[in-house]
C-alpha positions as CSV (number, residue, x, y, z in Angstrom):
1,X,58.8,-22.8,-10.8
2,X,61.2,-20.1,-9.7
3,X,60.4,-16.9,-9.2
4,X,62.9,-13.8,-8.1
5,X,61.5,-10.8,-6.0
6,X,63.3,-7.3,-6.8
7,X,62.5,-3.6,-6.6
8,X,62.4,-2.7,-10.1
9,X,64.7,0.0,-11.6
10,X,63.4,3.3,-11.8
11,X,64.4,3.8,-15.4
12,X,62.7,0.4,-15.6
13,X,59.3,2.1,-13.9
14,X,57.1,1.7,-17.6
15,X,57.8,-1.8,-17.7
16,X,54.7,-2.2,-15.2
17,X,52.1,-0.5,-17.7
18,X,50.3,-3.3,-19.1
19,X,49.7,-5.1,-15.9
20,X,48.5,-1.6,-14.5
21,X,46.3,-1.4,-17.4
22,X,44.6,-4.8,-17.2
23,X,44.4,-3.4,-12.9
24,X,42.7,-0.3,-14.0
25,X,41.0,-1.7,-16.6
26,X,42.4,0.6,-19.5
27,X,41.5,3.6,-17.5
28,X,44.4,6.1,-18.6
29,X,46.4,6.2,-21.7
30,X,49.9,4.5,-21.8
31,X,51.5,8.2,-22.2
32,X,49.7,9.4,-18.7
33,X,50.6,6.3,-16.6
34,X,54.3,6.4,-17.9
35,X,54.3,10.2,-17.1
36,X,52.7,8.7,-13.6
37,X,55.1,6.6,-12.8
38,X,58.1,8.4,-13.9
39,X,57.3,11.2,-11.3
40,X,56.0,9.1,-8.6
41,X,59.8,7.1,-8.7
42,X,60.7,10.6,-7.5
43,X,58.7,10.9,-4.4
44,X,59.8,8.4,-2.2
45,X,58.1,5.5,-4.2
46,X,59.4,1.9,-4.8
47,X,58.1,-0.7,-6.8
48,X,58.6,-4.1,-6.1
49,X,58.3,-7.2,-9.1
50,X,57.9,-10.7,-9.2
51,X,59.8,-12.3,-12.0
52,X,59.6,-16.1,-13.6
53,X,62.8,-15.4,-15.3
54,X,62.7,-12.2,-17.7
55,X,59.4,-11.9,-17.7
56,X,57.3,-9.5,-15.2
57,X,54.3,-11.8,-13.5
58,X,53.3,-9.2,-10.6
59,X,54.2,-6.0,-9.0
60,X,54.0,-4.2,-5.9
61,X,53.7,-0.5,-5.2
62,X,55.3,1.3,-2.1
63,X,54.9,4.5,-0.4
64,X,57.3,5.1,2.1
65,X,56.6,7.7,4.8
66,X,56.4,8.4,8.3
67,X,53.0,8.6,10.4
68,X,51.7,10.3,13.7
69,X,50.2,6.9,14.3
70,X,52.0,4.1,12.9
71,X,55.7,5.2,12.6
72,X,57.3,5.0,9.6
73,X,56.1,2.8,7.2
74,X,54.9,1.7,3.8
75,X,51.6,1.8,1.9
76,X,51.6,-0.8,-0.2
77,X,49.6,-0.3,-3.4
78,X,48.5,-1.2,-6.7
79,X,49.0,-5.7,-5.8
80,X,48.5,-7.4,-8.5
81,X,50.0,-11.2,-10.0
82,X,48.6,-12.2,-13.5
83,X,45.5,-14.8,-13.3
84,X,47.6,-17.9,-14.7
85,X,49.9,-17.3,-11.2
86,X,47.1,-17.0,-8.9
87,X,46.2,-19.7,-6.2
88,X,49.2,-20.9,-6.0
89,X,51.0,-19.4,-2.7
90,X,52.5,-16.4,-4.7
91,X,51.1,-13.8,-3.2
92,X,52.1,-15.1,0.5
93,X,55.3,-15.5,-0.6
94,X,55.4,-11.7,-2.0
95,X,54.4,-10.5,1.0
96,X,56.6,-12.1,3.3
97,X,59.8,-10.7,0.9
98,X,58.1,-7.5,1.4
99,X,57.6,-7.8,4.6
100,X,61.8,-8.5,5.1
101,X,62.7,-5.8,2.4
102,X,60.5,-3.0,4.6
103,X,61.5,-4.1,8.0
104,X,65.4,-3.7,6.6
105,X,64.2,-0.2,5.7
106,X,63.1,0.5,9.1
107,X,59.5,0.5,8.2
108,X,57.4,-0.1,11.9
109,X,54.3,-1.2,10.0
110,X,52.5,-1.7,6.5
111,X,49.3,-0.2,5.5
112,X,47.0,-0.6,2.2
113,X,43.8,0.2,1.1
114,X,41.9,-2.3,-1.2
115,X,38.4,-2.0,-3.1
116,X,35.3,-2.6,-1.4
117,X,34.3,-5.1,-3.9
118,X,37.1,-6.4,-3.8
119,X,36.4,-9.7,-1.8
120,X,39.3,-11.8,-2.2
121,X,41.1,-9.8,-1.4
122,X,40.1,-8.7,1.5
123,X,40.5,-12.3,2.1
124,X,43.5,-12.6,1.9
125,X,44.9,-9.1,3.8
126,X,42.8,-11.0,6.9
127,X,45.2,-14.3,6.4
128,X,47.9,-11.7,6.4
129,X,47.3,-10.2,9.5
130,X,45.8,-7.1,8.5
131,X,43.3,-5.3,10.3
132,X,40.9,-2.4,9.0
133,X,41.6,1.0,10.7
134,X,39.0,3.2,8.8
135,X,37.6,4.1,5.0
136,X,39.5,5.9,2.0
137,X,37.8,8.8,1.1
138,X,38.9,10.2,-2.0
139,X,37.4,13.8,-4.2
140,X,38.8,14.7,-7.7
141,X,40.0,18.5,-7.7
């Protein structure tokens, strides 16, 4: 199989809704996520895709920004590469175009934050390199 990477257009942005909502498990409604997204492409946001010709197989979220600690950077967010894609090497290979595409924006380093429960992966972000720094604390206003 090939696949392409690309940062996907931001009038293109709602074309990563369903695979958000089988992330978030139908959480929000279509209308908020696309309202989301739309104003996140604003705010120094990126969203990288994985593509096995048209069709959209994965995505990527990044926050670009620069840190006391870390330089600038990018928090990645929001990983995900549909189950029948999984296993396979994909997400390495992902990573390291993200890693190239970031580094040719300047980015120093790459940050994430991933679910608790999440044990694969956590798994994986180890074979990656990654190293955990602290906890995400998060309080709806």
């Amino acid at each position: 199989m090939t696949f392409k990477f690309k940062i996907i257009e931001k009038d293109a942005i709602s074309t990563v809704i369903p695979m958000m909502q089988i992330l978030t498990e139908n959480k929000f409604s279509d209308a908020i996520l696309e309202s989301r997204f739309a104003e996140m492409v604003t705010q120094n946001y990126e969203c990288a895709g994985i593509y096995e010709g048209d069709a959209l197989i994965g995505i990527c979220g990044m926050w670009f920004c620069t840190r006391h600690y870390s330089g600038k950077s990018v928090e990645v967010d929001h990983v995900y590469i549909d189950d029948a894609y999984r296993n396979q090497g994909l997400g390495r290979q992902f990573f390291e175009w993200i890693y190239e595409y970031v580094k040719q924006k300047g980015c120093e380093s790459i940050e994430l934050n991933t679910y608790v429960q999440n044990h694969p992966s956590h798994k994986f972000y180890y074979n990656q390199g990654f190293k955990i720094l602290g906890y995400h604390f998060v309080k709806k206003l």
